[in-house]
C-alpha positions as CSV (number, residue, x, y, z in Angstrom):
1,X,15.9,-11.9,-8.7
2,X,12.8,-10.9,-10.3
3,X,13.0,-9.4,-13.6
4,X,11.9,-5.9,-13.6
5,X,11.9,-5.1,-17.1
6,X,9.6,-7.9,-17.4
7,X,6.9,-7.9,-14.4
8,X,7.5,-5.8,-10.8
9,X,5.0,-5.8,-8.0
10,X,4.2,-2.3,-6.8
11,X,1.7,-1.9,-3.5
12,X,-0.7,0.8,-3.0
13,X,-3.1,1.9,-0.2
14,X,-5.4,-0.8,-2.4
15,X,-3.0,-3.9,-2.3
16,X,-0.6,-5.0,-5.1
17,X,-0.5,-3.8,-9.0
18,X,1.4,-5.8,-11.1
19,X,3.2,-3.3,-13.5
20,X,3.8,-5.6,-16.6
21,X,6.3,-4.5,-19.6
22,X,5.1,-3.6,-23.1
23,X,6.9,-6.1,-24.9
24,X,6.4,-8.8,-22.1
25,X,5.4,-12.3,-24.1
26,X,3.4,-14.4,-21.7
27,X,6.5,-17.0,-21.5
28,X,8.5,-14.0,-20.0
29,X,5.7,-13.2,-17.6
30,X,5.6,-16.7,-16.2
31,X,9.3,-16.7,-15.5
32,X,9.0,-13.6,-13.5
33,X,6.2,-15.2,-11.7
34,X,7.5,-18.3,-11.1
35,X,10.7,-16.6,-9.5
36,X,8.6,-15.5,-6.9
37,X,7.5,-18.9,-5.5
38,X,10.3,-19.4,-3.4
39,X,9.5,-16.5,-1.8
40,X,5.2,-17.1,-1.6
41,X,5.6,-16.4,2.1
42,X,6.2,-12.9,1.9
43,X,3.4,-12.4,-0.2
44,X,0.7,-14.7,1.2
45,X,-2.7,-13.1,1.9
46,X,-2.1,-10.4,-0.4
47,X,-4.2,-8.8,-2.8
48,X,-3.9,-7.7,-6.2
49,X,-6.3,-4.7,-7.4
50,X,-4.9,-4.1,-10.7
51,X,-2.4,-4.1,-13.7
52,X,-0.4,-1.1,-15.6
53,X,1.4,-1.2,-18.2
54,X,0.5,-4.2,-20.9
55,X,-3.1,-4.8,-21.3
56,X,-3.4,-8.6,-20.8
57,X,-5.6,-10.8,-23.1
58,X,-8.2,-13.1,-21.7
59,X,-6.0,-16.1,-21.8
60,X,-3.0,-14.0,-20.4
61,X,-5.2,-13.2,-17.4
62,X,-6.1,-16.6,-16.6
63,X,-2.4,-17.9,-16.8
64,X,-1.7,-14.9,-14.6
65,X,-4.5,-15.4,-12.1
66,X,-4.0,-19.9,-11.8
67,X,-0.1,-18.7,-10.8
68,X,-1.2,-15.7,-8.4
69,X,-3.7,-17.9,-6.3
70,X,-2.4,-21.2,-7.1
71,X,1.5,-21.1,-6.2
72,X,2.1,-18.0,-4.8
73,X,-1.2,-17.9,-2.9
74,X,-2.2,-14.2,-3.2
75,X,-5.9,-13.2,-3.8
76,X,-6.7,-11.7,-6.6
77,X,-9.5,-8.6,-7.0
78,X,-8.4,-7.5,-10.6
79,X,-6.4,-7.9,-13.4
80,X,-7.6,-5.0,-15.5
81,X,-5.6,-2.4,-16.6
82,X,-6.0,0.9,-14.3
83,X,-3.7,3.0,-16.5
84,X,-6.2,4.8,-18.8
85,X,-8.7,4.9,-15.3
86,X,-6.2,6.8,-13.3
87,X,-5.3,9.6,-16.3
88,X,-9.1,10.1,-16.5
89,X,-8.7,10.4,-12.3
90,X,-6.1,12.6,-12.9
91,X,-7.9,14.8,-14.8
92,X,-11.2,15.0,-12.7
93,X,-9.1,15.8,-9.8
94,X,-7.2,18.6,-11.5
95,X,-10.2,20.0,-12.7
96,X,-11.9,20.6,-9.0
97,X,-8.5,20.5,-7.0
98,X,-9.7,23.8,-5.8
99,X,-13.3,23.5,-5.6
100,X,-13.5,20.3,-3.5
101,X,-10.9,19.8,-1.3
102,X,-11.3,16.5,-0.3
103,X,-8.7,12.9,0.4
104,X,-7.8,11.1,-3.0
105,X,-4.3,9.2,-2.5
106,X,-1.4,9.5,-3.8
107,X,0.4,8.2,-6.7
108,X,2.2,4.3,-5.8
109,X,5.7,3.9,-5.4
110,X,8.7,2.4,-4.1
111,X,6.9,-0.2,-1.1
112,X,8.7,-2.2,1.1
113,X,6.7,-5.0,2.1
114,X,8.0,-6.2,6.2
115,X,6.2,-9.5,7.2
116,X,5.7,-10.1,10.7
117,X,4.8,-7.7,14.0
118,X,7.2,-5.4,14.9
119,X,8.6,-5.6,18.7
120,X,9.4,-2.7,20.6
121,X,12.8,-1.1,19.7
122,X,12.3,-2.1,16.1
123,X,12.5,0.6,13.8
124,X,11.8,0.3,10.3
125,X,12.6,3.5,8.1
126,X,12.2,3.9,4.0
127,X,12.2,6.2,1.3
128,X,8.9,5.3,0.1
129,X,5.8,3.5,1.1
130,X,5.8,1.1,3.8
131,X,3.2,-2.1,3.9
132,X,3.6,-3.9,7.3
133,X,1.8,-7.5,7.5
134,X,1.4,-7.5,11.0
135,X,1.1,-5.5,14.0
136,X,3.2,-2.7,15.3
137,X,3.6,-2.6,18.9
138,X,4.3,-0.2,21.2
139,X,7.9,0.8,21.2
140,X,8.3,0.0,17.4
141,X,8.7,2.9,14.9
142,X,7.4,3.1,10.6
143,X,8.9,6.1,9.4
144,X,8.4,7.0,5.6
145,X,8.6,9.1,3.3
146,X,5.1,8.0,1.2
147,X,2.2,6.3,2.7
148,X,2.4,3.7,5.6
149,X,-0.1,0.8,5.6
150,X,-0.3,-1.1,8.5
151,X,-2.4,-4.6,8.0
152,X,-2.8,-5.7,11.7
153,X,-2.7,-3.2,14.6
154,X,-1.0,0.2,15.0
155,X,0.2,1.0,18.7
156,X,3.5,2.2,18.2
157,X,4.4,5.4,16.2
158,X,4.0,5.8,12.9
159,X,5.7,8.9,10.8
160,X,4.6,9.2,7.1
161,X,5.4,11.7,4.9
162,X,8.8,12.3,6.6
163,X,10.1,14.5,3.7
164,X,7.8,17.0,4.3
165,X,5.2,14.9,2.0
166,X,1.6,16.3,3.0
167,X,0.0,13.9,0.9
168,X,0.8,11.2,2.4
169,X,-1.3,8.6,4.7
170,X,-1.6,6.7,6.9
171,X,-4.1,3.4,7.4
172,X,-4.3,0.3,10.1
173,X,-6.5,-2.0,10.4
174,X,-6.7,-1.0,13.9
175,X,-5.1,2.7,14.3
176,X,-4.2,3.0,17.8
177,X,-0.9,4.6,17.4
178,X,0.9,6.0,20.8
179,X,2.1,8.6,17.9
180,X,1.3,9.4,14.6
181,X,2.8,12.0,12.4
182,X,2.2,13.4,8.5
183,X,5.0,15.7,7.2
184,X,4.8,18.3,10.0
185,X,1.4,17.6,11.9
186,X,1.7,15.3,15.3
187,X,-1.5,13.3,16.9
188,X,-1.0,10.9,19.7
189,X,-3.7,7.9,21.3
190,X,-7.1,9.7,23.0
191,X,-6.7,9.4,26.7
192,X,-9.0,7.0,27.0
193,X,-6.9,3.8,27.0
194,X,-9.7,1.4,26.7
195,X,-10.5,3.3,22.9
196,X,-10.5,0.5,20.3
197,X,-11.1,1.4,16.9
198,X,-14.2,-1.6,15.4
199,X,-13.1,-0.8,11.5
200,X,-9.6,0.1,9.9
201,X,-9.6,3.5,9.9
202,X,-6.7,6.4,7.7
203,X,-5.3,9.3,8.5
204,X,-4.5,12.1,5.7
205,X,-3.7,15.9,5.9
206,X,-6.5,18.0,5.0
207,X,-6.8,21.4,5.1
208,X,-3.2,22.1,7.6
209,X,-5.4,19.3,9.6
210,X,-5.0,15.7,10.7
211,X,-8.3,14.1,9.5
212,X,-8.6,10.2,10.7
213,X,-12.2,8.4,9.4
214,X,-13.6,5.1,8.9
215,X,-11.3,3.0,6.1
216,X,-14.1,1.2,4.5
């Protein structure tokens, strides 16, 4: 199993941010790392956007980065440090929370990562976010309680936010869901059944509204 007080892989809207421990030598790093090859599959095509915890030294990036692409195959965007970026986020949005309303995530969590399209009568349900690497056809239920993130096409129903969570979204690289639901608001397919998205688009509460633009 990996070792979480070591390295642990947490996804976002974004892709993957490697949360690495404080007191993480690089020797302990490649061990969590290289625990992971056996499993490359799951993570094949990903991408990682980011680190938190430990700020990594040149070298330790580069060790890092060989292993990521190398054996486990993922792509990687970044491996600076977004902790000190997000607080300063954190802030900007507090600051005009009430004067501009306007779509800016949610913190990452718990993600479970399902690899593969989901058939018809498959139901996956978590309490957190949910990153499917494939399609989700029609028939097949995502239900969960954070964001859902769909990396193929969405044409079964989708539920986010099932807690009651209005700030959670939902994104597809092609959203054509037969249903999608945030916390309490409902939205099904436009009528037209020949309606294909040409860009991944998201969908987010604002404003006791179901907003869905352009994911670019």
């Amino acid at each position: 199993m990996l070792n979480l007080s070591h390295l642990e892989f947490k996804g976002n809207k974004d892709g993957i941010v490697i949360h690495i421990s404080k007191e993480s030598s690089i020797k302990e790093m490649v061990d969590s790392l290289s625990k992971k090859i056996e499993k490359k599959s799951f993570y094949k095509g990903a991408f990682v956007v980011g680190t938190s915890g430990k700020k990594l030294t040149y070298n330790e990036k580069s060790i890092i980065e060989e292993i990521l692409i190398k054996e486990l195959e993922i792509n990687v965007k970044s491996l600076e440090n977004i902790d000190s970026f997000t607080k300063k986020t954190n802030k900007v949005n507090n600051k005009n929370s009430s004067e501009n309303d306007v779509f800016d995530g949610i913190k990452e969590g718990l993600t479970k990562f399902v690899r593969g399209t989901l058939r018809s009568g498959v139901k996956v349900d978590f309490k957190g976010n949910v990153i499917i690497l494939g399609d989700v056809n029609p028939g097949a239920e995502v239900i969960a309680y954070g964001n859902i993130i769909i990396m193929g096409t969405l044409r079964g129903v989708a539920y986010a936010g099932a807690n009651g969570n209005i700030n959670a979204y939902v994104v597809a690289n092609k959203l054509i869901a037969t249903q999608l639901r945030i916390a309490g608001l409902i939205t099904r397919a436009p009528d037209d059944g020949d309606y294909e998205p040409d860009m991944p688009e998201i969908a987010y509460i604002k404003e006791n509204r179901m907003e869905i633009e352009p994911y670019i």
